[in-house]
VEXVOMI-795624 format. One record per residue (C-alpha): residue number from 1; x, z, y. Coordinates in nm, 2 decimals, always signed. Last residue first. Layout:
<nodes>
@resi=NUM px=X pz=Z py=Y
...
</nodes>
This chain:
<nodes>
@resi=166 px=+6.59 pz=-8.07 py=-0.21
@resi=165 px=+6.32 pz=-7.80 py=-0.13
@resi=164 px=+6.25 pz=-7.55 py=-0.34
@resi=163 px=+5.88 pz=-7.41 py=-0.32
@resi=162 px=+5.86 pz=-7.10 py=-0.54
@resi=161 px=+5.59 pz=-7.08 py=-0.77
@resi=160 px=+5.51 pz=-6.74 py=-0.87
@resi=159 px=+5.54 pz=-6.64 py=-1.25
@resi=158 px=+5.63 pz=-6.25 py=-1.16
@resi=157 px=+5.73 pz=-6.10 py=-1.45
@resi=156 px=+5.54 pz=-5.80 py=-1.59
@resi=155 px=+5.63 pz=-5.47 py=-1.52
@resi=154 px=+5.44 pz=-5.41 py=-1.21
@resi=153 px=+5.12 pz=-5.51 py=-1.37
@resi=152 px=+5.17 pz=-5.30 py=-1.68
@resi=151 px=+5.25 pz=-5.01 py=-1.45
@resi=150 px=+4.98 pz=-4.99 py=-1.25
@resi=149 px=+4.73 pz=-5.03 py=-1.51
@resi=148 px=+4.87 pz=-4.78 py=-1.67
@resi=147 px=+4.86 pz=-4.55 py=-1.38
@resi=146 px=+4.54 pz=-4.69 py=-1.32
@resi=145 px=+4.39 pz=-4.57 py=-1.65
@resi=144 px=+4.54 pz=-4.21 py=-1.61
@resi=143 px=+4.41 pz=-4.15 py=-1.26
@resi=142 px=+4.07 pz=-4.25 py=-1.44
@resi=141 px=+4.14 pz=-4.03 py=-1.70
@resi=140 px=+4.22 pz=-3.75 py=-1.56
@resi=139 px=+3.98 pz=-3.80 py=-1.27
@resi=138 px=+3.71 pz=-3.80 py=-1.59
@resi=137 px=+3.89 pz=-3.45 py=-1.66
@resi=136 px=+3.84 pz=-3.30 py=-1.33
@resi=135 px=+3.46 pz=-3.46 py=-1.27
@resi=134 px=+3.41 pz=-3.30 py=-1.59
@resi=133 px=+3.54 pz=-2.96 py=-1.53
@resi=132 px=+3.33 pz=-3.01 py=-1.15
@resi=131 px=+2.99 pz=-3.06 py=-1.35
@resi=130 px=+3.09 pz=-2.75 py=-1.55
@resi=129 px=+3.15 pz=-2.54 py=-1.28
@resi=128 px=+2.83 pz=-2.68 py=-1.11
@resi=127 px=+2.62 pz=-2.58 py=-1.39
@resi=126 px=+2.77 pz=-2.19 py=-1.43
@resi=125 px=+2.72 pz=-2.19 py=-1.03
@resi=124 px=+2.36 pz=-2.30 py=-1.13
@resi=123 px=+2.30 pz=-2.09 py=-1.36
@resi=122 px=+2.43 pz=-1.77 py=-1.17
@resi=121 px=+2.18 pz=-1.89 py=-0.89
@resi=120 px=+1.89 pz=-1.89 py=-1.14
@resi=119 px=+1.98 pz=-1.54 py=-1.26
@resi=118 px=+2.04 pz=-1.40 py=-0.91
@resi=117 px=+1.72 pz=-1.57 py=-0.80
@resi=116 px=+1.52 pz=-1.41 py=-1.08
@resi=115 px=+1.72 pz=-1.06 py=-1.04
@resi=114 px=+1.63 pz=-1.03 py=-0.67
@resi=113 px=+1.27 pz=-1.10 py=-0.73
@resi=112 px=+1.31 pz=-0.85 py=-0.96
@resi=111 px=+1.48 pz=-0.60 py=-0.70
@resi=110 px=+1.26 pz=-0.69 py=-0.47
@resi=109 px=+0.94 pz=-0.56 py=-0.67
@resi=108 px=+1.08 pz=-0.26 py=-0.73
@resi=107 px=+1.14 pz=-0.16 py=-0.35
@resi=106 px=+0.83 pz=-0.26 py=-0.28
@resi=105 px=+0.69 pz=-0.05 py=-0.57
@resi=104 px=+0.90 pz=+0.23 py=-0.41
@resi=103 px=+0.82 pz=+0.19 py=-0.08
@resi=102 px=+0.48 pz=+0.19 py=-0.11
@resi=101 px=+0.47 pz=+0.52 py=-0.30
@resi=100 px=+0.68 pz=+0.63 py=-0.04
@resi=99 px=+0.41 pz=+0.50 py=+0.21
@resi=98 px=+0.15 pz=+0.70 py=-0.01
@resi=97 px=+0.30 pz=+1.02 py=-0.01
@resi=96 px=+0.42 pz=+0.98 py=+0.37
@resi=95 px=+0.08 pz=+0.95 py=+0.49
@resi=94 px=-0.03 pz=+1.26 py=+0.30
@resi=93 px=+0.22 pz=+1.46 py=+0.46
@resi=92 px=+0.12 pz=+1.34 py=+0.79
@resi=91 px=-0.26 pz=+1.44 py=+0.71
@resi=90 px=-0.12 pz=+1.80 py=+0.58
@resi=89 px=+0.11 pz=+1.79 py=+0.91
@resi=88 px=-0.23 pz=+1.72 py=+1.13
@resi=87 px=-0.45 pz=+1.96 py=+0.96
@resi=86 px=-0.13 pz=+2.19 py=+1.02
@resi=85 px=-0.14 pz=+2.11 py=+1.42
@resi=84 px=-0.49 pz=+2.19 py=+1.42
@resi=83 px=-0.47 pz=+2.53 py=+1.31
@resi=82 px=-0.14 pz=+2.59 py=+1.52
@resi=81 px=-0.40 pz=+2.50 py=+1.82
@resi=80 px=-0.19 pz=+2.52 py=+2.10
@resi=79 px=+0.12 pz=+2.28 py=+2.05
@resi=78 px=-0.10 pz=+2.09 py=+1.83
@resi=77 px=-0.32 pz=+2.01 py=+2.08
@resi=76 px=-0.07 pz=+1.90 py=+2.36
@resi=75 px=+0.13 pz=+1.67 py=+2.11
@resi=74 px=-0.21 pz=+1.51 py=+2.00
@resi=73 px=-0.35 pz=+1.44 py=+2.36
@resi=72 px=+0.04 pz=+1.34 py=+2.44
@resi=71 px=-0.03 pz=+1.06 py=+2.15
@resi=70 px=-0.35 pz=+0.97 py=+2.25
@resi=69 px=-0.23 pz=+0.89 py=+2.66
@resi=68 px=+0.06 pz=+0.64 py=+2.49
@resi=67 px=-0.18 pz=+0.52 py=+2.29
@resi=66 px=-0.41 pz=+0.45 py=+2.55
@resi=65 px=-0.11 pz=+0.32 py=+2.76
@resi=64 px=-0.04 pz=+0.08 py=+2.49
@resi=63 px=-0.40 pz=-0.07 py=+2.48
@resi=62 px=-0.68 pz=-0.11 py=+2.27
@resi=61 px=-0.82 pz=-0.31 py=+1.96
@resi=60 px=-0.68 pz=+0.02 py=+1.70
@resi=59 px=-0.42 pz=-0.21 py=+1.55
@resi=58 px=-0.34 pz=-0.39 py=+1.86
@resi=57 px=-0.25 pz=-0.05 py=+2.01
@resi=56 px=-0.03 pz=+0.05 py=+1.74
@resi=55 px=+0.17 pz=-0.31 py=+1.74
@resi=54 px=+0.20 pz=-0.26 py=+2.16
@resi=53 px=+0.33 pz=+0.15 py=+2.08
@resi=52 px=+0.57 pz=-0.02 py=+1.84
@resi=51 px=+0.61 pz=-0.05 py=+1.48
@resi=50 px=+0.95 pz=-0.09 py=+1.30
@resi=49 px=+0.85 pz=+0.05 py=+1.01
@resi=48 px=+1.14 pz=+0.32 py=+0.99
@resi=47 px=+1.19 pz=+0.35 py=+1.35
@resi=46 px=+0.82 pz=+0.37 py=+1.44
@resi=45 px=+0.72 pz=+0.63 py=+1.13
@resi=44 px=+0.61 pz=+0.94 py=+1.38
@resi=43 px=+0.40 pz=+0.69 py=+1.57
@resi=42 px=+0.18 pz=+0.56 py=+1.28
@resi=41 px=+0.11 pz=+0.94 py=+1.26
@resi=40 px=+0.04 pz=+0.98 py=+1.60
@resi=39 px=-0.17 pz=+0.71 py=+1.62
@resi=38 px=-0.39 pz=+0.80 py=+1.28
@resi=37 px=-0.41 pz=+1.16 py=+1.46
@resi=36 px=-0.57 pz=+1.03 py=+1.80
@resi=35 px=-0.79 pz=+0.77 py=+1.64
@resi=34 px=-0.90 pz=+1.09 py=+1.42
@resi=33 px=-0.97 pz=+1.32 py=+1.73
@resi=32 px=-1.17 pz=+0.95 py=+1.93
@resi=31 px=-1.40 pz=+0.91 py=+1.62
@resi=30 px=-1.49 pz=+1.31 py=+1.54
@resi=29 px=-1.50 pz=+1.33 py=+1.91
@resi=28 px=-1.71 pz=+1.07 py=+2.00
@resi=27 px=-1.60 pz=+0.82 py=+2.24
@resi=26 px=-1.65 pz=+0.50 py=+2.05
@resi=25 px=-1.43 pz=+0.19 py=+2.16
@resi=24 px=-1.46 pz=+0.04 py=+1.81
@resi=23 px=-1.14 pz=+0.01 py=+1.60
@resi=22 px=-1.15 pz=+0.36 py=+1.50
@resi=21 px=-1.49 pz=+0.30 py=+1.33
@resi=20 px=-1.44 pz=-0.02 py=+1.14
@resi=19 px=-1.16 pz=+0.14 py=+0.98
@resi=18 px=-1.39 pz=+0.40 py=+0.85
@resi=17 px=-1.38 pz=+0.78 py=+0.95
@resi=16 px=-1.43 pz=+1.02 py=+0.69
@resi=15 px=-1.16 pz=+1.27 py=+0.86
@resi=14 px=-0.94 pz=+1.29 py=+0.59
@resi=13 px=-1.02 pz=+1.00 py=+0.33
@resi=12 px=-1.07 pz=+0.80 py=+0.62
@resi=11 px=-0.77 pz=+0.87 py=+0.76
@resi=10 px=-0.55 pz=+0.87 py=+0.48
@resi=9 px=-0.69 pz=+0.50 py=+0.41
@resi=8 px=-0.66 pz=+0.41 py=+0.79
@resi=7 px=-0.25 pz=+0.52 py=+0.75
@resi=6 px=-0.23 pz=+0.39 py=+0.42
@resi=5 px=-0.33 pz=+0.03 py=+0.51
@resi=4 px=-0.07 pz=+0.04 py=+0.82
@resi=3 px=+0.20 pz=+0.11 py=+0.59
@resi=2 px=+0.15 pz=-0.09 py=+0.33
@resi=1 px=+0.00 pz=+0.00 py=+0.00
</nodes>
């Protein structure tokens, strides 16, 4: 599951908001306090996914300064609320169980793809190598042949006709 997929999943399962929800510009709590947490979780992970406040707000049909403004709401709460703030780490927690789940299957799956094109390019090294052995040993041969060739023609007398004149 990517990381964007588990983030809405873990919310939903969490705060038994849909996708469909945090995408609409609601403004009730319940919608606007898990938009806030599903943020600030994507947030938390920007280095490793490479996700920016622009990418967030995309996600959630809104703007970087809202996200921006969400994610100080969420730092400002669980500063005060310690109750809130541990919903918010179990959440976070969550998150990272399924992205490292992700990880690992992706990580899986790269190494096989990784192992096919290893395998075919190791065949075809193995292919050239023997494509170049015979190109060596027909160059053999054909440097052979004109050597020969060479030689029997500079060997044999030269039967020119020389014009004398009397």
């Amino acid at each position: 599951m990517s990381p964007k997929t588990a983030a809405f999943k873990v919310i939903e399962d969490n705060f038994g908001v849909t996708k469909q929800e945090l995408i609409s510009n609601s403004r009730k709590d319940y919608i606007i306090e898990a938009k806030q947490v599903f943020l600030y979780i994507l947030y938390s992970y920007k280095k490793n996914f490479n996700i920016s406040h622009s990418v967030i707000a995309n996600l959630l049909n809104t703007d970087r300064t809202s996200v921006i403004h969400h994610l100080k709401q969420v730092d400002n709460y669980m500063s005060v609320d310690s109750k809130y703030a541990e919903n918010v780490k179990a959440v976070k927690k969550e998150f990272e169980t399924l992205c490292l789940n992700y990880d690992l299957s992706d990580i899986e799956q790269r190494l096989k793809n990784f192992n096919e094109i290893n395998s075919k390019y190791q065949s075809a090294v193995f292919d050239i190598i023997e494509a170049c052995k015979e190109l060596e040993n027909l160059n053999k041969i054909l440097v052979s042949d004109e050597f020969r060739q060479e030689k029997r023609t500079n060997s044999r007398p030269s039967f020119t006709s020389v014009d004398t004149e009397e």
